[in-house]
Every structure is written in C-alpha cells, then in structure tokens.
C-alpha positions as CSV (number, residue, x, y, z in Angstrom):
1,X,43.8,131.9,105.3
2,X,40.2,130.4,105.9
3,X,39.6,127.2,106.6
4,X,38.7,125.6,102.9
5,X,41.7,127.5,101.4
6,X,43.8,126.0,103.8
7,X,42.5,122.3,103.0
8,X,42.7,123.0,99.7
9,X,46.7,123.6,99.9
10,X,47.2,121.2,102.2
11,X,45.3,118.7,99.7
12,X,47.4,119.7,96.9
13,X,50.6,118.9,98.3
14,X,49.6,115.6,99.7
15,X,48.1,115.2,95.6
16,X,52.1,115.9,94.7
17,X,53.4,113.4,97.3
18,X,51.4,110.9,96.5
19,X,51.4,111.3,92.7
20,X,55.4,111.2,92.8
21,X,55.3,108.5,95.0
22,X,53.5,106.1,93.0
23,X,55.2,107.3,90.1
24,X,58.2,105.7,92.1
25,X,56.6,102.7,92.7
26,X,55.1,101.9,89.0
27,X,59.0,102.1,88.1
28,X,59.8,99.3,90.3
29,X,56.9,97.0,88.9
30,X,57.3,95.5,85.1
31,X,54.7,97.6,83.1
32,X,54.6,98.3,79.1
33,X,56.7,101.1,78.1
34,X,57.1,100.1,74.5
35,X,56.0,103.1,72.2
36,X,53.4,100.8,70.8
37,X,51.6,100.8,74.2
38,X,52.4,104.4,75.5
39,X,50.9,105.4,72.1
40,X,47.4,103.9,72.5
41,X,47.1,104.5,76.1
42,X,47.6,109.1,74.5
43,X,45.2,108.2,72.0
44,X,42.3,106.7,74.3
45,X,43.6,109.1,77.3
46,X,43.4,112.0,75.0
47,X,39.6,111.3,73.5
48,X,38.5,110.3,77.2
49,X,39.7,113.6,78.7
50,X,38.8,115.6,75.6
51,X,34.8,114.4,76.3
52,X,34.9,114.2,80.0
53,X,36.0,117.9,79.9
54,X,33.0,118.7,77.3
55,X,30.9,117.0,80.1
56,X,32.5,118.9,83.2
57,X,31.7,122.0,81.5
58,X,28.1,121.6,81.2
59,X,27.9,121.0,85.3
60,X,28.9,124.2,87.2
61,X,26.1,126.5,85.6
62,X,23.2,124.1,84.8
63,X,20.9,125.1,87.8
64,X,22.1,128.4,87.1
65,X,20.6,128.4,83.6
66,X,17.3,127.2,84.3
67,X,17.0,129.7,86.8
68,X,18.4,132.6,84.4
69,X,15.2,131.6,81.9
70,X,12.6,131.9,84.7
71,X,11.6,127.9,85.9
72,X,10.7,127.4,89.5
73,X,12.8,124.9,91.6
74,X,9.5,122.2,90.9
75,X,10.3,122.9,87.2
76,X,14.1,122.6,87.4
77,X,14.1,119.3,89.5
78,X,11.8,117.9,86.8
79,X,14.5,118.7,83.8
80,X,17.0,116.8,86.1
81,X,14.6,113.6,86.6
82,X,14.3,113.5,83.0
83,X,17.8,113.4,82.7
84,X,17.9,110.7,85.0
85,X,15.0,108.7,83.5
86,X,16.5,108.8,80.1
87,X,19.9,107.3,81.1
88,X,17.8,104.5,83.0
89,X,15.7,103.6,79.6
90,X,18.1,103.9,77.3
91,X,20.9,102.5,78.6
92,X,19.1,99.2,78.9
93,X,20.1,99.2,74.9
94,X,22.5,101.8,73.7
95,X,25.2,99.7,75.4
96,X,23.8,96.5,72.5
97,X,23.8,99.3,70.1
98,X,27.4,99.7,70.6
99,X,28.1,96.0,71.0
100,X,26.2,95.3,67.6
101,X,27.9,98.4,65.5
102,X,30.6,99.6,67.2
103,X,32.5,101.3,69.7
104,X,34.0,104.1,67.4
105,X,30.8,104.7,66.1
106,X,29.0,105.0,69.1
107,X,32.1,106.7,70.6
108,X,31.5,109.5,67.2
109,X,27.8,109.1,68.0
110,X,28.1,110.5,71.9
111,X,29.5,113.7,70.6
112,X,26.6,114.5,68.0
113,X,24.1,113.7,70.6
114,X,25.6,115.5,73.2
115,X,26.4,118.4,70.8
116,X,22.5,118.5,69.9
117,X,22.0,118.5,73.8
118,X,24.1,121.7,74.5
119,X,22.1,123.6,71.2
120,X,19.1,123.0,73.2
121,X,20.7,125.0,75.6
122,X,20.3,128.3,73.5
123,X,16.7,128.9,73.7
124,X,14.2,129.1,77.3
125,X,11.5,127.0,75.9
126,X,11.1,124.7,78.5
127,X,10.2,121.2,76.1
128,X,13.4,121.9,73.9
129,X,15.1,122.3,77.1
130,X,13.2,118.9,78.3
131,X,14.6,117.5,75.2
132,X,18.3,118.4,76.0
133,X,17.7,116.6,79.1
134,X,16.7,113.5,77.4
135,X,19.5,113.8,74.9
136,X,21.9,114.9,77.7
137,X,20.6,111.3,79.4
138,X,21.3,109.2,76.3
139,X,24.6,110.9,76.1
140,X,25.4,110.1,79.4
141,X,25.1,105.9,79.1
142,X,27.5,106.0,76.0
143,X,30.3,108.5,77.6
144,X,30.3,105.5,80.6
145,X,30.2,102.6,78.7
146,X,31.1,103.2,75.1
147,X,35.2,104.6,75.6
148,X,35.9,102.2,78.2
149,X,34.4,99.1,76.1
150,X,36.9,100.2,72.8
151,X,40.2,101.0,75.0
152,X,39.3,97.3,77.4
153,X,38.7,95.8,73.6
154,X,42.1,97.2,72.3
155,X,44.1,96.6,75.2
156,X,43.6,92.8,75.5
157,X,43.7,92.6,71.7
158,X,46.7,93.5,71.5
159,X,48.1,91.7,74.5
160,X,48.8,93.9,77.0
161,X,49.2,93.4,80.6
162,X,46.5,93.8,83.3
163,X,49.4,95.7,85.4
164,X,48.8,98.2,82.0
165,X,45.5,98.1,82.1
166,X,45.2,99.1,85.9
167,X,47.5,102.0,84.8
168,X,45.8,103.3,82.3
169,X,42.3,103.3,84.4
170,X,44.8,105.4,86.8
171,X,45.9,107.5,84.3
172,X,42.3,108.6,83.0
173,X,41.0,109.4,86.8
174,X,44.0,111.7,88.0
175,X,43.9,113.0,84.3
176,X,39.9,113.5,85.0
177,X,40.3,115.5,87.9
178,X,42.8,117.9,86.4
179,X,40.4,118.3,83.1
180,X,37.3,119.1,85.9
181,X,39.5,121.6,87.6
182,X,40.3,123.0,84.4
183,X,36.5,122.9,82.8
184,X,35.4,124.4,85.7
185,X,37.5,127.4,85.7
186,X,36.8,127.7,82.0
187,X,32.9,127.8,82.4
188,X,33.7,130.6,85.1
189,X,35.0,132.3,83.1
190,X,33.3,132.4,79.9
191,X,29.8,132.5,81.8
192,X,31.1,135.8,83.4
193,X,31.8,137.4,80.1
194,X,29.7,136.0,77.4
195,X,26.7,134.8,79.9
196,X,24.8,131.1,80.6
197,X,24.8,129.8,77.6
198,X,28.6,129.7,76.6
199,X,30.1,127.1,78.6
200,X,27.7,124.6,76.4
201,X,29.2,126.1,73.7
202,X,32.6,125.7,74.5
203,X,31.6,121.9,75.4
204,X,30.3,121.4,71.9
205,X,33.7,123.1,70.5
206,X,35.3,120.4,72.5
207,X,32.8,117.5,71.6
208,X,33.5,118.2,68.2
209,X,37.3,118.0,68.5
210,X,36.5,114.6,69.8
211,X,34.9,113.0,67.0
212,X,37.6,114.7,65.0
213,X,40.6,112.7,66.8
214,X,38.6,109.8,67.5
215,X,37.7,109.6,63.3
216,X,41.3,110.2,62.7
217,X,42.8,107.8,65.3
218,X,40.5,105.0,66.8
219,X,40.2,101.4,64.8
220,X,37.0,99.9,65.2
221,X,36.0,97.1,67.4
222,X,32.7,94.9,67.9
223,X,30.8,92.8,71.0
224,X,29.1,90.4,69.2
225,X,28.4,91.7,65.6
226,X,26.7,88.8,64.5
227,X,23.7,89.0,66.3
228,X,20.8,91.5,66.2
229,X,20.0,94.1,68.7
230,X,17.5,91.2,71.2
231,X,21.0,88.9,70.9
232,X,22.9,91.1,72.4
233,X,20.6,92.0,75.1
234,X,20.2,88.2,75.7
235,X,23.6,87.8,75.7
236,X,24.1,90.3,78.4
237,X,20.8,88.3,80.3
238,X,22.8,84.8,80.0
239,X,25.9,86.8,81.5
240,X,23.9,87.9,84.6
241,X,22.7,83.9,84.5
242,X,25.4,82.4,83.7
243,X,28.2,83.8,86.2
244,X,26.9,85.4,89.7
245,X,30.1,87.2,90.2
246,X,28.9,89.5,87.3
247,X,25.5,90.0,88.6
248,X,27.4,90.7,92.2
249,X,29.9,93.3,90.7
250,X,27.1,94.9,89.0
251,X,24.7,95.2,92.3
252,X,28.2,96.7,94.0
253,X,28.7,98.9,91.3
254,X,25.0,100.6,91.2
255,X,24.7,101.3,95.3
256,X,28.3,102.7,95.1
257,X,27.7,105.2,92.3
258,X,24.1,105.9,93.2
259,X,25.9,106.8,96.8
260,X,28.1,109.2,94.7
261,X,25.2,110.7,92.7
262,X,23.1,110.9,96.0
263,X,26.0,113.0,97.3
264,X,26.5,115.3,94.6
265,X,23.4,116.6,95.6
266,X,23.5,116.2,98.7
267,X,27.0,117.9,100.0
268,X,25.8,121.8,99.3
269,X,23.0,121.7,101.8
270,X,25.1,119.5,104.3
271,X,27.8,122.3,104.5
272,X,25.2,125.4,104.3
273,X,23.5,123.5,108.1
274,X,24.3,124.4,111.2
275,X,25.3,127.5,113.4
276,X,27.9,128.3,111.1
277,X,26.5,130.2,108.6
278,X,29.3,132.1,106.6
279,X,29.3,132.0,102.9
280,X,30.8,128.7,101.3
281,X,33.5,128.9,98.6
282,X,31.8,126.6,96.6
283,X,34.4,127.2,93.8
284,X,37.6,126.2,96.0
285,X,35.0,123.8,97.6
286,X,35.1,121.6,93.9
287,X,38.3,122.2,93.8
288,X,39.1,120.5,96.4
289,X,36.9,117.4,95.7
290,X,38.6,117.7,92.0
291,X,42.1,116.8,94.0
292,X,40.9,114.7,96.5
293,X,39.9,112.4,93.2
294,X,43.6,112.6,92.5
295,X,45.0,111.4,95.6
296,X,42.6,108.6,95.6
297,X,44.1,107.8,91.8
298,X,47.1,108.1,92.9
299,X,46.5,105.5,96.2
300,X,45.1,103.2,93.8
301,X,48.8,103.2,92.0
302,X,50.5,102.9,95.1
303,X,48.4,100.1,96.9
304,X,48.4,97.7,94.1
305,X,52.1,98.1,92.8
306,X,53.7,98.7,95.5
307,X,51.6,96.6,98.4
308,X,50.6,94.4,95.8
309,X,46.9,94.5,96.9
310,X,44.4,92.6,94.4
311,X,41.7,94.8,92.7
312,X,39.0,92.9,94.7
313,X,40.2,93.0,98.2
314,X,40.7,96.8,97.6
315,X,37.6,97.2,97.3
316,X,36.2,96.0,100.0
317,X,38.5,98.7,102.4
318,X,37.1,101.5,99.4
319,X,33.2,100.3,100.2
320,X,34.1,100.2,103.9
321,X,36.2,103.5,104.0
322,X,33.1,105.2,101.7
323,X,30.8,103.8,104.3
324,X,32.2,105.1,107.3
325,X,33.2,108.8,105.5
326,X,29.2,109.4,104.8
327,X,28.1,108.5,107.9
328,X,30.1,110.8,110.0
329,X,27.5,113.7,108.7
330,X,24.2,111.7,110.0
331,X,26.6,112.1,113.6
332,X,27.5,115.8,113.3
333,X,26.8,119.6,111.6
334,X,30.6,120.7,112.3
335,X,31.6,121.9,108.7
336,X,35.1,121.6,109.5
337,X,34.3,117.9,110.4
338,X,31.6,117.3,107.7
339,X,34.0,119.0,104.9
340,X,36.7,116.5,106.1
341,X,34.6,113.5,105.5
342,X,33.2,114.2,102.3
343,X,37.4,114.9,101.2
344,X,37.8,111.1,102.2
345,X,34.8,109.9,100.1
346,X,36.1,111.9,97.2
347,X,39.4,110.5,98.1
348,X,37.6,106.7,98.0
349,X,35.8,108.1,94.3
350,X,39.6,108.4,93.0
351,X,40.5,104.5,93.7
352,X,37.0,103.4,93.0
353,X,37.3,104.8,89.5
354,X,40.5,102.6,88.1
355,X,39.6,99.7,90.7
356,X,36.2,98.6,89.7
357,X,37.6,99.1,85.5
358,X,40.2,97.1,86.3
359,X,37.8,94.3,88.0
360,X,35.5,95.1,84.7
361,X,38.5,94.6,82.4
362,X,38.8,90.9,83.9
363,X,35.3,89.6,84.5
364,X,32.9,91.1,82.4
365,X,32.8,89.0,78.5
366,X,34.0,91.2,75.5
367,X,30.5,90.0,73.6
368,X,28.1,91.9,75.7
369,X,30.5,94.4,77.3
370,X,28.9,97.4,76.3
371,X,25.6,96.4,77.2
372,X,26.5,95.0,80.4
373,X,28.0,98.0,81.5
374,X,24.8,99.8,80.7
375,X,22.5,97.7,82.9
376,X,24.6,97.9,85.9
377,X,23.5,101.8,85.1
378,X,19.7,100.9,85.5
379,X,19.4,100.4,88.8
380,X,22.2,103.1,89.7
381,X,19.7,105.7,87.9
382,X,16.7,104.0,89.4
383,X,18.3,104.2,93.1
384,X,19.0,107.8,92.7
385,X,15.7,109.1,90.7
386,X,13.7,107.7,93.9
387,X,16.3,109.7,96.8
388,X,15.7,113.2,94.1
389,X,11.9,112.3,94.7
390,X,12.0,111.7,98.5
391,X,14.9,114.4,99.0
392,X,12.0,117.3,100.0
393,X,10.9,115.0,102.3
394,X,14.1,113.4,104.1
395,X,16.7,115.5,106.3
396,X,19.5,115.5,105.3
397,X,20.7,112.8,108.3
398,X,18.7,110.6,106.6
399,X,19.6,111.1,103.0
400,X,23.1,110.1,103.9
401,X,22.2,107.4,106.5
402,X,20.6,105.7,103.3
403,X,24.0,106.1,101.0
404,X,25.4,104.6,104.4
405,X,23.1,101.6,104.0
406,X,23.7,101.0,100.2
407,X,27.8,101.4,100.8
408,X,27.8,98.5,103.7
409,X,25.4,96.3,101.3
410,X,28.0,96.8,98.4
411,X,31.2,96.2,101.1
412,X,29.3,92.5,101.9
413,X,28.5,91.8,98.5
414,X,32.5,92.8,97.2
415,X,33.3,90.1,100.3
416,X,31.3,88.0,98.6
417,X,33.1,88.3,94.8
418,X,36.2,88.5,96.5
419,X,35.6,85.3,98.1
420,X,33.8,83.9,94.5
421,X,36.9,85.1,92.5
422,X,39.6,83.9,95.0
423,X,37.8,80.4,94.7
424,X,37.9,80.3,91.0
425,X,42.0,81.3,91.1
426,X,42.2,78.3,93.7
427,X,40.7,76.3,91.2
428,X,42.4,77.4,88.2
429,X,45.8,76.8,90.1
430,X,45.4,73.4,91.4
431,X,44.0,72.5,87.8
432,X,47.1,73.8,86.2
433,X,49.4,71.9,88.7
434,X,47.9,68.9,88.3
435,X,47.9,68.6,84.4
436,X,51.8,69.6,84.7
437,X,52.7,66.1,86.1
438,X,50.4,64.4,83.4
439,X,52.5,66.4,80.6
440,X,55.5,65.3,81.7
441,X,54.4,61.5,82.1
442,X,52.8,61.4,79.0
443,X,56.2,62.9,77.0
C-alpha cells in the first residue's frame, strides 16, 4: 500500500470516529429535533448539496478542457482571471440584488446563470468560453451568499436555536465533502466515456433539479425590500461604519479564504518538488482533502457541544492551526511531510466552514446580509487575482510564506473580535442584572 492510500484509509477511519463521536455528543446538548426543524434543515441541506455538487463537478476537468480545445497555459490562466475578476465586480452588488428581490429568486437565478455557464462549455471559441468564465464568476458570489442568507433568514424567523444553527452549518460541510467525493468520481467517469464536455452537463442536469426543489419548496424572504439597489449597498456601507466587529470579521474572512484559494493552486506543484519524483495520485490525493473537510466538520461538532468552546475563540486556534499547517512547506520538500500539513489545513477548512456561518448567523444584520456577505468576497478575489498574477514569478516557498502572513493577520484580528464581542456580552450581562433589581422594586 503506498503512502497516499494508506493516509487515505487511515483518514477515513478517524472521519468515522469522529463523526460518531460528535454524533454522541450533540445528543447530550439540547438541540431542535422537532419535525418542523429537522424538515427545513433536508430542505436547505438538500438544495445546498444539490448545487454545490453541480459546482464540484465543473472542477476536476476544467484545465483539462481548455487544453483539449488547443489554448496555451497564457490563454488558460487568463479564462481563470476572468473568473476571478467577475466574482470581484459583481459581487459588490448581486449580494443587494438578492437583499432587494429575494433570496429564492436569486437562489433560482444561480442555477440559470450557472446552467448558461456550463452551455458555454460545448463549443472551443475562446470569447464564448471567456463568457462562461464571467457567468461562472457571477455564479460563484450568489452560490456563497445567496443559500446561506435564506436558510440564516428562516432559521431565526422561525426561532430556532443558535445550538441549531451551528448544526446545520455542520451538517452542510460534512454533507459537502461527501457530495465532492461523489461529483468527482462522477466527472471521472462520464469524462472517460462521453469526453470533456459531459461533466458540465451532468452539473446543469443537477442545477436544474435545483431550481426545481427550490420552486417547489423554499418560501421567500427579503433584506431590506424597501429600498432601491444604492440603499442597500449603503446599508451594507453603514454596517461596515457602524459596528467594527463586522468590518473585522470580514478582513478575517477574506485573508482566510484567499489562503484557501491561494492553496488550491498551489498544493499540485508543492507535492510534484523535490527528489521524489513518482507519479501523484491526484485522484486519492482529493479524496483525501474531501475527508479531511469532514473531520474538521465533525471537530467543529465536537469542540463546541461538547467542550463548549464559543464560535469566536475557535477561531482563533483555526487561524493559528491554518497558520502554522502552511508554513511547514516554506521549511521543507518531504512529500510525506508536506502532504501531512496540507491534510491539517484541509482539516482547519472543515471547522472554518460551520464556525465563521455561525459567527455570520449572529453579527452580521438581516437588512444587508446578502450584500455584506458579498463584499467580504471583494477583497478575497482581489487578494488572490494578484498571487495568480505573481505566481510565475514567486517559488513556491514564497507563495505559501505569503498565505502564512495573511493567516497570522486574520488570527490577531479574530483576537481582536473575540475580545470586541466578549466586551459587548459583558455589557449586555451587567445591563440585564442591573435592571432585574429595578423590576422588582418598582412592582
């Protein structure tokens, strides 16, 4: 058994340990089981996973393609920049869009555009394939902003707990990895036997099926509806103004994912370095990463219900933990040692994921959330359009010794909110036990 085959075994029974073990746990804390709440969390878990599967697909054979129609590497990284470039300019608004006329629309909206982007994917022109990019890029700020602003919308609505929301956020990330597993196999296979093109087409089968069940089965719900498109970006500017802890949490948010992005790229060449130059199994490779994500969801269960550790003091030991994993390759071209540190930063991906919703969930305002969410994706895109610029230029030490940087500025600005937000609840209590006495003397 070589080396990756063996991790990846090893990984999937720590994923059952864990996953059973914080199953444990969540049955010792008080969290909705009603059939009223188990049935909303299938029907956003089920629309989530149903597009994040349609997106999974489209990743394993995307270079591939490009290359299949002829384009030289100059030409391919320029489809990806514009990909990039569109998510930065038009999530600054598509997130108001939402906020303005709706979450179910937009949700319904995400699979047409998306669907257009995968046609695109059918002919070798290279400014239709430019196009998908920019559709693909549009896309990409509604699948991240739009499902999570309805089901955050619904949840509080209809007065569920925050121990159920952190649950749910759980749910969708060990539910995501299975789905990429699964898509990833699937595009394997139908690329080997019906070429390129067909995992796009299996993700547009699937992005269909999503606006199907989300037509049938999602109610609506609004930001701010009464304002116009400027409002609602205002709104989202008086946020940032208003409260620093959502201007902090955004700046934490960007230089964590643009880290993530930055490694996606980055982990191929990192592994392929060295004296060791055997073929990688890139498939078992994902696979792994794909489980890792899972036992980092299924940490995230176990260290706030069972240690009872708030959202944001976990994740300042997630920014520090990320830190520390994407440095060790900047020290070291070992692939046993490098794989084993990118495992732990896909490991800190799986508790970032339901950590930083839940910390959304609580401090970013239901008016604006859609847009919000959106610009925190501005400078994420911004961050990592500048390393795909540089990249040709940068070793590969250095390319990670700059995701390094951004992880230890996000770990001192979460010390920072943590400190902001454990102020406030200071506050808040003493408030509340000083009006109690006043009730009672007043009666």
């Amino acid at each position: 058994m070589d080396f990756f085959t063996f991790l990846f075994v090893l990984l999937l029974l720590i994923c059952v340990g864990t996953e059973l073990l914080s199953r444990r746990e969540s049955g010792k804390k008080h969290v909705e089981t009603t059939p009223g709440f188990r049935s909303f969390q299938i029907t956003y878990l089920v629309v989530y996973l149903i597009n994040m599967g349609a997106d999974w697909l489209q990743g394993p054979y995307i270079y591939a393609l490009y290359e299949f129609y002829g384009f030289k590497k100059d030409e391919i990284a320029i489809l990806f920049l514009c990909g990039f470039f569109s998510s930065m300019v038009f999530g600054t608004f598509v997130g108001a869009i939402a906020d303005k006329y709706g979450r179910k629309n937009m949700a319904v909206m995400f699979g047409v555009v998306y669907g257009m982007s995968c046609i695109t994917k059918l002919w070798g022109n290279f400014y239709v394939l430019l196009l998908g990019r920019l559709l693909a890029g549009i896309s990409t700020s509604l699948l991240f902003s739009v499902f999570e602003s309805w089901m955050v919308y619904e949840h509080h609505k209809r007065g569920y707990s925050s121990d159920g929301l952190s649950q749910t956020f759980s749910y969708a990330t060990f539910g995501n990895g299975c789905v990429a597993i699964l898509a990833s196999l699937s595009a394997s296979f139908v690329a080997e036997r019906f070429g390129f093109v067909a995992p796009y087409m299996l993700s547009l089968a699937l992005l269909i099926l999503g606006i199907v069940y989300v037509l049938s089965t999602w109610t609506e719900n609004y930001g701010d509806a009464t304002v116009d498109i400027a409002g609602t970006f205002t709104n989202a500017i008086s946020a940032f103004r208003s409260d620093i802890k959502i201007l902090i949490l955004g700046i934490v948010q960007s230089l964590f994912e643009a880290s993530m992005y930055t490694f996606v790229f980055m982990w191929t060449p990192a592994l392929t370095e060295g004296d060791d130059t055997s073929p990688l199994p890139f498939g078992v490779i994902f696979a792994c990463y794909m489980v890792a994500i899972m036992i980092g969801s299924s940490l995230f269960k176990i260290c706030v219900m069972q240690f009872m550790i708030p959202t944001e003091v976990l994740a300042k030991y997630i920014f520090g933990i990320g830190a520390l994993s994407l440095f060790i390759p900047t020290t070291t071209t070992s692939r046993p040692i490098t794989a084993i540190s990118f495992i732990v930063f896909e490991i800190v991906c799986g508790m970032y994921w339901p950590c930083l919703g839940t910390i959304r969930g609580k401090y970013i305002p239901e008016a604006s959330r859609s847009a919000i969410m959106n610009f925190f994706r501005v400078p994420l895109n911004l961050l990592v359009v500048i390393v795909l610029i540089k990249v040709s230029a940068f070793s590969n030490s250095t390319v990670f010794l700059v995701c390094t940087t951004w992880l230890l500025i996000a770990l001192g600005g979460q010390y920072r909110f943590s400190e902001m937000t454990s102020e406030y609840q200071n506050k808040r209590e003493q408030a509340e036990s000083l009006s109690e006495p006043l009730t009672e003397n007043v009666n």
